[in-house]
Structures are given as C-alpha cells and as structure tokens.
C-alpha atoms as a printed R data frame, in Angstrom:
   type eleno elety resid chain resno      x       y       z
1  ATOM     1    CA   UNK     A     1  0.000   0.000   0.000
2  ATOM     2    CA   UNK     A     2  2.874   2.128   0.727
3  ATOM     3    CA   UNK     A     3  4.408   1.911  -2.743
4  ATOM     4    CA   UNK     A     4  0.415   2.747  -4.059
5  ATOM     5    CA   UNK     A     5  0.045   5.774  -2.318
6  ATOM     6    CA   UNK     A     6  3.377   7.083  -3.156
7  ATOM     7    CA   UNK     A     7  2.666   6.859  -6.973
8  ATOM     8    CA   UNK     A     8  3.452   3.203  -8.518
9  ATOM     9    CA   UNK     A     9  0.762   2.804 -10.984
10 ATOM    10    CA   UNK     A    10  0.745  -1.233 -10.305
11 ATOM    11    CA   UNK     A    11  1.907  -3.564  -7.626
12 ATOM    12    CA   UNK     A    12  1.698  -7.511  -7.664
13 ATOM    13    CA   UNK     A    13  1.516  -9.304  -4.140
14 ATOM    14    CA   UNK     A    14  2.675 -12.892  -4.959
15 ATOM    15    CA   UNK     A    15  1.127 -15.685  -2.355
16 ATOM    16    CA   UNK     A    16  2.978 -19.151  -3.046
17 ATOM    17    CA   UNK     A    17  0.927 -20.741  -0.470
18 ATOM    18    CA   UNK     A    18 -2.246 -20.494  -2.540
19 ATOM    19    CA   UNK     A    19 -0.457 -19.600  -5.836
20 ATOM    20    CA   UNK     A    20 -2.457 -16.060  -6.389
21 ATOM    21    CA   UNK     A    21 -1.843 -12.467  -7.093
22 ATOM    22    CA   UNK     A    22 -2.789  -9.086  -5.950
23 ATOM    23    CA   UNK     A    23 -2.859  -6.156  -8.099
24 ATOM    24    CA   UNK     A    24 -2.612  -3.420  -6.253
25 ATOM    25    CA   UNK     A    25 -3.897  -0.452  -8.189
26 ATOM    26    CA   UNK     A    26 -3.704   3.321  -7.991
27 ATOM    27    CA   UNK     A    27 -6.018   5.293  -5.417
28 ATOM    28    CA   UNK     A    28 -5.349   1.366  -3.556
29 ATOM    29    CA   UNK     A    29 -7.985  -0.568  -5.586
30 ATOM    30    CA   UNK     A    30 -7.423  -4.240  -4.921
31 ATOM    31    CA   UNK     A    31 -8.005  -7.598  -7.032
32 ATOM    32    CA   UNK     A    32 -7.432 -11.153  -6.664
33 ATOM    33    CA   UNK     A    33 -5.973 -12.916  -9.338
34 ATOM    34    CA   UNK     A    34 -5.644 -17.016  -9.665
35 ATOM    35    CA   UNK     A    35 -5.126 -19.512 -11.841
36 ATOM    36    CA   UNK     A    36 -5.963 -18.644 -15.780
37 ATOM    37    CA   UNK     A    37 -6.714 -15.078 -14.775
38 ATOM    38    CA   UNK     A    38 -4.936 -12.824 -16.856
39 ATOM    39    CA   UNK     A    39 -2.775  -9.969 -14.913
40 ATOM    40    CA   UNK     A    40 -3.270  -6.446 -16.092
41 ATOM    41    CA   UNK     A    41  0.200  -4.819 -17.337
42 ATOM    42    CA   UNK     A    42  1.015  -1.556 -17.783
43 ATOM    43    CA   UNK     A    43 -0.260   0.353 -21.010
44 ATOM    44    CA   UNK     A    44  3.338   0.594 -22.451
45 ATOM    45    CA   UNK     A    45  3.890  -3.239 -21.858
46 ATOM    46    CA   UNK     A    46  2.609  -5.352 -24.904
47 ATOM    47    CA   UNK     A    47  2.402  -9.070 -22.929
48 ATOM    48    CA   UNK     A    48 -0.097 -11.123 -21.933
49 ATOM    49    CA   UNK     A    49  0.903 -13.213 -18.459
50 ATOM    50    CA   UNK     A    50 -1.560 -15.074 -16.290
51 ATOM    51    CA   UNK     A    51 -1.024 -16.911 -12.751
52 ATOM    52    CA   UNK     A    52 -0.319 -19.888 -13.542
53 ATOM    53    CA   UNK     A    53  2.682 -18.653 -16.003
54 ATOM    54    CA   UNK     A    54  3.850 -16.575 -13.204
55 ATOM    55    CA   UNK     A    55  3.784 -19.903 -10.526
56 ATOM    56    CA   UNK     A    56  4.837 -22.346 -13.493
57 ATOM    57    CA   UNK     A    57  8.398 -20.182 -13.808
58 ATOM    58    CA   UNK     A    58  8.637 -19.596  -9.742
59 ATOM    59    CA   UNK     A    59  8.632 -23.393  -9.261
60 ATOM    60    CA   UNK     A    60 10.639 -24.475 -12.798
C-alpha cells in the first residue's frame, strides 16, 4: 500500500501458499488474481501473463 500511495501505478503481491496475485492499483484498488486469470500490465507493456505462467516459472 505504501508503494500505491506514493505513486506506482501497479503492484503484484505474490502468495505461493495459494499460488495467487494481488494487483494493487492506484487510489489502492485491490483484485485477486488465480489460476488462468490474466494480470493487467502496464499500457506501455505489450504481454499477456496469467497466474499460472507466473507460478509455473517460480517453481521451474
């Protein structure tokens, strides 16, 4: 929340433990992301990524 309110446009909290995501989001909107979700990037980032690419490269 810290990095949110001091102007990062996008922040991903990684939990191993259930293999999720939260995007933290300006003005410290928060979603949960799992499995086949797909993340939202920055605007000036052309890449799709979802969870379980994230998890599948943490644990490879």
């Amino acid at each position: 929340m810290h990095c949110s309110r001091n102007g990062t446009e996008l922040d991903w909290l990684l939990n191993p433990e259930d293999e999720s995501v939260l995007g933290v989001f300006p003005s410290q909107r928060v979603e949960l992301y799992e499995g086949a979700d797909k993340l939202l990037i920055l605007e000036s980032i052309e890449l799709e990524l979802t969870v379980e690419q994230i998890f599948t490269w943490l644990m490879s």
